[in-house]
PAVEXSE-465663 format. One record per residue: x, y, z of N, C-alpha, C, O in turn; residue in one letter; chain; residue number from 1. Coordinates in steps of 0.2 Angstrom, whole numbers, padded with zeros to 4 digits. Example, Ala and Ser with C-alpha at 12.3 -4.5 7.8 and 13.67 -1.06 7.14 Angstrom:
! PAVEXSE-465663
0066  -0028  0039  0062  -0022  0039  0066  -0016  0039  0071  -0017  0042  a  A  1
0064  -0011  0035  0068  -0005  0036  0064  0000  0039  0067  0006  0040  s  A  2
This chain:
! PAVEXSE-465663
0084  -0094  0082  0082  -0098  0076  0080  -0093  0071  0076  -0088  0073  x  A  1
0081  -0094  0063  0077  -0090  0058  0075  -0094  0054  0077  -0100  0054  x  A  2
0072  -0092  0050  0069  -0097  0045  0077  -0099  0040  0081  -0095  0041  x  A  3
0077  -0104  0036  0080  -0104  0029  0078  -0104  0023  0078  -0110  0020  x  A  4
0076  -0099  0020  0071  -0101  0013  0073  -0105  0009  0078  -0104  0007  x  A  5
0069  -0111  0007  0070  -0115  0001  0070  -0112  -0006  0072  -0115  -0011  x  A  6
0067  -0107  -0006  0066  -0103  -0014  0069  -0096  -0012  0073  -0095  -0008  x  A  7
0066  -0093  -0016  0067  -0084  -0014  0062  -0081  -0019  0063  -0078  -0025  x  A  8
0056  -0082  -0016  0049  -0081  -0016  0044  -0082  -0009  0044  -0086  -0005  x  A  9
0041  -0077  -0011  0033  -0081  -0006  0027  -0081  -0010  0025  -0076  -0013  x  A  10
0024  -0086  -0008  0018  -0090  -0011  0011  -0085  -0006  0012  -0082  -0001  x  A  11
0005  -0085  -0008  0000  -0083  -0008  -0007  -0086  -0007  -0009  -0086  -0013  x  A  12
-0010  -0087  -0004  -0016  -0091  -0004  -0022  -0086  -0007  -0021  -0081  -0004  x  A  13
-0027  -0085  -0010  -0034  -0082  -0009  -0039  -0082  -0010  -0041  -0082  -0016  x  A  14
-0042  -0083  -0005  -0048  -0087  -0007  -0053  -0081  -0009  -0054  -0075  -0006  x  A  15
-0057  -0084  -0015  -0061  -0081  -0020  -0068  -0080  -0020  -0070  -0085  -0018  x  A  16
-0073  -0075  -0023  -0079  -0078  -0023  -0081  -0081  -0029  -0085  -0085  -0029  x  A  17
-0079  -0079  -0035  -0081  -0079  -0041  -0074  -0082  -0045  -0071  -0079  -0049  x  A  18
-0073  -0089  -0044  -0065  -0092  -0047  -0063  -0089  -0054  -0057  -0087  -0056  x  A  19
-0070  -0087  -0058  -0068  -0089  -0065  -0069  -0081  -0067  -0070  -0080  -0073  x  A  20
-0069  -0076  -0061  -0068  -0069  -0064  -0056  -0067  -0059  -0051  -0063  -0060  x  A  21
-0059  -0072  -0057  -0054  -0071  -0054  -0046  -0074  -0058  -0040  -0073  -0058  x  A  22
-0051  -0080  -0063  -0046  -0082  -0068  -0044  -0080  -0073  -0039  -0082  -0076  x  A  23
-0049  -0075  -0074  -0051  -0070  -0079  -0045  -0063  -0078  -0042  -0059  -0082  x  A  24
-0044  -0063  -0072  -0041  -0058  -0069  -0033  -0059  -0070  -0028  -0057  -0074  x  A  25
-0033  -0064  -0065  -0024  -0064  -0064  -0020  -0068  -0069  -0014  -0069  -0070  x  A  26
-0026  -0073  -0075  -0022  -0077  -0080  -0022  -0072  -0085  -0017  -0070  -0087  x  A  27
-0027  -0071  -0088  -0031  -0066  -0096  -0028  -0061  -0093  -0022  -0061  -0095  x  A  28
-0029  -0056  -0087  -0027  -0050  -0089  -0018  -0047  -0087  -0014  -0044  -0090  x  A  29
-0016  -0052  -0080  -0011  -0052  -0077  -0005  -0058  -0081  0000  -0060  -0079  x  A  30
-0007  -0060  -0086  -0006  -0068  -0089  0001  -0073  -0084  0006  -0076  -0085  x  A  31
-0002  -0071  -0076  0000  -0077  -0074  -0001  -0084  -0074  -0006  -0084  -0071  x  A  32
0000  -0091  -0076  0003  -0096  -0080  0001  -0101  -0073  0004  -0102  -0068  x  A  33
-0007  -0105  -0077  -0010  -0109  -0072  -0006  -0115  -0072  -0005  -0118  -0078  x  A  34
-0004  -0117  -0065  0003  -0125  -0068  -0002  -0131  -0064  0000  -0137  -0064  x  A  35
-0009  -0128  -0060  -0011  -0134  -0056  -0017  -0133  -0054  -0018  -0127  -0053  x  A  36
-0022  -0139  -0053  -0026  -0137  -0051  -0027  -0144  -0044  -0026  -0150  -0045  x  A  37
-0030  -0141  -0039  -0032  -0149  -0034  -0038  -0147  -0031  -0040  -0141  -0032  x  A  38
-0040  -0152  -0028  -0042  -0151  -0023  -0042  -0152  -0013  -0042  -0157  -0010  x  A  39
-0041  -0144  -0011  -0039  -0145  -0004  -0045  -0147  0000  -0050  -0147  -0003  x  A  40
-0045  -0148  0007  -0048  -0149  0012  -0058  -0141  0011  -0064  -0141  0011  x  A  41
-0054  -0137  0011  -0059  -0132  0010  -0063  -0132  0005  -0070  -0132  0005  x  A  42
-0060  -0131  -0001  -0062  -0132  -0009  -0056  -0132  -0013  -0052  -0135  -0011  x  A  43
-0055  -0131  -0020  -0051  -0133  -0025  -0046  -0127  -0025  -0047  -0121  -0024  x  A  44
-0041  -0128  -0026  -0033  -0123  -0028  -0034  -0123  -0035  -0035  -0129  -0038  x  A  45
-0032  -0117  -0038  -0029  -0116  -0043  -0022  -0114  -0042  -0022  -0109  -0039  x  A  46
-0017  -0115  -0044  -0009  -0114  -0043  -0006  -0109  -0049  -0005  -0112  -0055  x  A  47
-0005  -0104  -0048  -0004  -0098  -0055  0004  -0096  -0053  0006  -0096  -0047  x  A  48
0007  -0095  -0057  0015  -0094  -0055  0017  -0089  -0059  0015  -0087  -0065  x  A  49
0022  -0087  -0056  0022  -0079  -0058  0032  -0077  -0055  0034  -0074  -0050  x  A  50
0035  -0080  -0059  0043  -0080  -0057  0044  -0088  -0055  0042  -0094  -0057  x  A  51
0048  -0086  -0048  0050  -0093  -0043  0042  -0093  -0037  0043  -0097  -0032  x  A  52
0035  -0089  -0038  0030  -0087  -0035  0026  -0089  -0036  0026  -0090  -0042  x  A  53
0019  -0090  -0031  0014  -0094  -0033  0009  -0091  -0032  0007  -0092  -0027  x  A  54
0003  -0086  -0035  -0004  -0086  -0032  -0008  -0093  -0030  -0006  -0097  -0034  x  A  55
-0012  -0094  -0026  -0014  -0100  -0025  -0022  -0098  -0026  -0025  -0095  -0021  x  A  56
-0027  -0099  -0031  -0034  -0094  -0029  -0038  -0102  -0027  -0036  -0108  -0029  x  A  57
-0041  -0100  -0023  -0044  -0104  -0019  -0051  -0104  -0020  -0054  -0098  -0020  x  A  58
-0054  -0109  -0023  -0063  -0108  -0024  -0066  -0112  -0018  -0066  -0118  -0018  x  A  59
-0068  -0108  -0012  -0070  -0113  -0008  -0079  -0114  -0008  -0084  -0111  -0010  x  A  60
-0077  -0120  -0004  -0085  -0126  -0005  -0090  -0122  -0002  -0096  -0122  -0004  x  A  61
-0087  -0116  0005  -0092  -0111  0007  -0089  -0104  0008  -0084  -0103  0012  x  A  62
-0092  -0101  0003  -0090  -0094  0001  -0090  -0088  0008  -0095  -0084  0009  x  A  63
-0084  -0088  0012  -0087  -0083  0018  -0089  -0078  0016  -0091  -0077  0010  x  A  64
-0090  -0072  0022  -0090  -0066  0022  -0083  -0062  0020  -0078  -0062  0024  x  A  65
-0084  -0058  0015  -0076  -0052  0014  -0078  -0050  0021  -0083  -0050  0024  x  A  66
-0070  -0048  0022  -0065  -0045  0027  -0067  -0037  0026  -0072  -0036  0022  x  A  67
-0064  -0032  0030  -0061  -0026  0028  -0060  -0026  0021  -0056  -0031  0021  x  A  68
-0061  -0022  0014  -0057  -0021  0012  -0054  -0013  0011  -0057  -0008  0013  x  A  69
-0049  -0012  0006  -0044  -0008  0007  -0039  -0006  0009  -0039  -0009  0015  x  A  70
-0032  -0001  0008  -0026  -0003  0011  -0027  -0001  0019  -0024  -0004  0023  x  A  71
-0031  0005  0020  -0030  0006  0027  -0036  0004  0031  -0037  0007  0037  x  A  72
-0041  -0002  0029  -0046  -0001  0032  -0047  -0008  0037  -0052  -0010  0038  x  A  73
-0042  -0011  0039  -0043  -0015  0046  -0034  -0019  0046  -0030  -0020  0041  x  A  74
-0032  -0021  0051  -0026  -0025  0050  -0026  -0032  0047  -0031  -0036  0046  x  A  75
-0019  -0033  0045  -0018  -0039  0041  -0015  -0038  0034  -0012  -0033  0032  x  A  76
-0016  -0042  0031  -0013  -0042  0025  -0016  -0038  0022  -0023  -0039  0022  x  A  77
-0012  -0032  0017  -0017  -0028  0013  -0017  -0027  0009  -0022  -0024  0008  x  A  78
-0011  -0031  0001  -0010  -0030  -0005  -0007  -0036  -0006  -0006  -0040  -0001  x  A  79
-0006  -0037  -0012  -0001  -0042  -0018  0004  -0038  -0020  0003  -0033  -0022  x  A  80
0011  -0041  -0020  0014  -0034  -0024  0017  -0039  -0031  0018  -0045  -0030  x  A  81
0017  -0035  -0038  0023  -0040  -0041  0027  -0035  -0042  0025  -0029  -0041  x  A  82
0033  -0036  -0044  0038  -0034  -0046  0038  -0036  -0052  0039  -0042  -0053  x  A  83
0038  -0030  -0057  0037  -0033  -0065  0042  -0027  -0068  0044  -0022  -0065  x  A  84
0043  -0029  -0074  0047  -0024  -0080  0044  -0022  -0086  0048  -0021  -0091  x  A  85
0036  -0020  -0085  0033  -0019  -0090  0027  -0014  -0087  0022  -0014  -0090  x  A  86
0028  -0011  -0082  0023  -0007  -0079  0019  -0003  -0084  0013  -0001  -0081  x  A  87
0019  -0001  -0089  0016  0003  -0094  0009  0000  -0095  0003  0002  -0095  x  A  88
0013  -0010  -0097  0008  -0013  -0102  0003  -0017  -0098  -0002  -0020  -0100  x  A  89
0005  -0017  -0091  0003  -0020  -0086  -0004  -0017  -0085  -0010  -0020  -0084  x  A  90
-0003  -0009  -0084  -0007  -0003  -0082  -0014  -0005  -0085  -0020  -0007  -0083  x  A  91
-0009  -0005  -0094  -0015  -0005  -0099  -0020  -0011  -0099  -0025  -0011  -0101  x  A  92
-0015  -0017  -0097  -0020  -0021  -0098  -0026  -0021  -0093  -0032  -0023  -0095  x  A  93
-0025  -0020  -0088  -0029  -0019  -0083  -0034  -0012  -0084  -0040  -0013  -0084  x  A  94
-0032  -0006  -0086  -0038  -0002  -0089  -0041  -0004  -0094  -0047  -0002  -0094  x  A  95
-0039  -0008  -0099  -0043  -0012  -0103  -0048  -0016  -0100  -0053  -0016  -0103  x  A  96
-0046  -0019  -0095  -0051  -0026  -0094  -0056  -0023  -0089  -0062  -0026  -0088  x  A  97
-0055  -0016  -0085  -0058  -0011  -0082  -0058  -0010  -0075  -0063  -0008  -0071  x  A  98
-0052  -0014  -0073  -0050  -0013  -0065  -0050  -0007  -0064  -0048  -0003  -0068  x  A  99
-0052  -0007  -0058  -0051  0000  -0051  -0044  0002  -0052  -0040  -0003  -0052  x  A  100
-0042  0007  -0052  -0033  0010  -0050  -0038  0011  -0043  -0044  0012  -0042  x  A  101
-0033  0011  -0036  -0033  0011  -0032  -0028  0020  -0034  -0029  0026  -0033  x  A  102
-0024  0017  -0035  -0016  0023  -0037  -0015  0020  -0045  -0014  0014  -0046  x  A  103
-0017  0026  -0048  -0014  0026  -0056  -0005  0026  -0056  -0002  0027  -0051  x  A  104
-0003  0025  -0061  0004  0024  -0060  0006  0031  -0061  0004  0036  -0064  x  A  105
0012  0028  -0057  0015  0035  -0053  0022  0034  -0051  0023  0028  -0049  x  A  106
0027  0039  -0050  0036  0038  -0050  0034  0041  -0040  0035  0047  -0038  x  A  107
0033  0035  -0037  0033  0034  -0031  0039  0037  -0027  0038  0041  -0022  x  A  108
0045  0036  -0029  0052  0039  -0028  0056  0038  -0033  0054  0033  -0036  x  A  109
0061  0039  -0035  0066  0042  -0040  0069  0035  -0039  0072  0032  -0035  x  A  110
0066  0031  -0049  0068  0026  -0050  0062  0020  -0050  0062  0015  -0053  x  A  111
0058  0022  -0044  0052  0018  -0042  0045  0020  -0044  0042  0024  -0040  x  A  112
0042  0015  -0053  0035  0018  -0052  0030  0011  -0050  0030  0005  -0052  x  A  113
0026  0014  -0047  0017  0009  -0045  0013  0008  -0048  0013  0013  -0052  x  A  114
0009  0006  -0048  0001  0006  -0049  -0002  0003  -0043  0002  -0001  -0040  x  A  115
-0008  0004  -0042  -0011  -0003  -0037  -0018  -0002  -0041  -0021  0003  -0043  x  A  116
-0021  -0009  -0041  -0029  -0010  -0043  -0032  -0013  -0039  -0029  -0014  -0034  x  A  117
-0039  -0014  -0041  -0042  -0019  -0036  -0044  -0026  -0042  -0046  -0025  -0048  x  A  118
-0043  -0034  -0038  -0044  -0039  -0041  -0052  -0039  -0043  -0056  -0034  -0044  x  A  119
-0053  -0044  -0044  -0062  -0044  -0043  -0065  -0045  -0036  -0071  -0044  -0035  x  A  120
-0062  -0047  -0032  -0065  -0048  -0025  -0062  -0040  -0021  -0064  -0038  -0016  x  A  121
-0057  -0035  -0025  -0060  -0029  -0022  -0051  -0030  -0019  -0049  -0025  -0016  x  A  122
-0047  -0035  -0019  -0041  -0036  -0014  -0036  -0029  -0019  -0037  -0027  -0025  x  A  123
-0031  -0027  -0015  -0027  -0021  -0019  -0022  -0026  -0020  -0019  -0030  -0016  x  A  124
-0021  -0026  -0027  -0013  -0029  -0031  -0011  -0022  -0035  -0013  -0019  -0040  x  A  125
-0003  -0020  -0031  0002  -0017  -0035  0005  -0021  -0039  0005  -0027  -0038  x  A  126
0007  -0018  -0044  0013  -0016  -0048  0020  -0012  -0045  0019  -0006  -0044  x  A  127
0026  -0015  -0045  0032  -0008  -0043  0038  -0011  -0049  0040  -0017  -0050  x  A  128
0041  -0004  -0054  0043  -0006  -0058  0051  -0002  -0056  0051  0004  -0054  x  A  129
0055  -0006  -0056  0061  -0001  -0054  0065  -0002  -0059  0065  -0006  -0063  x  A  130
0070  0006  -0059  0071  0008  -0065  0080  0003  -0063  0084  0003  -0068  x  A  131
C-alpha cells in the first residue's frame, strides 16, 4: 500500500507562542495569504497558504514548553522549506523585518541558492531558489 496524494502539496501545523508576531512574520514579511481562521480542539487555527500549501499557525489555549531548537539539535522535524522564485526579495524582506539568517544566502550547488531563518518562535524556515 502507498499513499495517493489528493494535491501535490503538504500542509503544516505550528503551534506558536506569540500568534500575532508570528502573523507578522509569515503574512507581513513572507506575504503568505491568510484564507481561514477557526477554532480547533487545542486552540484557534490560522490557515496561510502559500501555492497548492498550507501553514496552519496554531495559537494554542495552553502554550507548552519549546522543543529542541535548531537544525541539528534533537530529532524530528527541523525546517519549513518554500520553493520560491524570488530568493533575493525574499532574503531582503526578512533582513529588513530583522530575522536571524541561520545560512545567509548562498548557491548551495550549481543552480540551487538557500537562505534559512529563524521564525519568531526560533523554528528554521529556508528558502531554495532553483535556477
Amino acid at each position: 500500500m502507498s499513499m495517493k496524494p489528493a494535491k501535490n502539496a503538504l500542509d503544516i501545523g505550528v503551534l506558536v507562542k506569540d500568534i500575532q508576531a508570528s502573523l507578522a512574520f509569515y503574512e507581513g514579511v513572507l506575504g503568505l495569504k491568510k484564507v481561514q481562521e477557526m477554532p480547533v480542539p487545542f486552540g484557534t487555527m490560522h490557515r496561510l497558504q502559500f501555492g497548492d500549501s498550507f501553514v496552519k499557525l496554531i495559537d494554542p489555549k495552553k502554550v507548552p514548553a519549546a522543543g529542541p531548537l535548531g537544525l541539528d539539535q534533537g530529532l524530528g522535524f527541523r525546517y519549513l522549506t518554500f520553493q520560491v522564485s524570488n530568493i533575493d526579495e525574499v532574503c531582503a524582506a526578512c533582513a529588513k523585518a530583522g530575522a536571524k539568517f541561520d545560512i545567509e544566502k548562498t548557491e548551495f550547488m550549481p543552480g540551487v541558492t538557500i537562505a534559512m531563518v529563524r521564525d519568531p518562535d526560533d523554528n528554521v524556515v529556508e528558502f531554495v531558489q532553483r535556477a
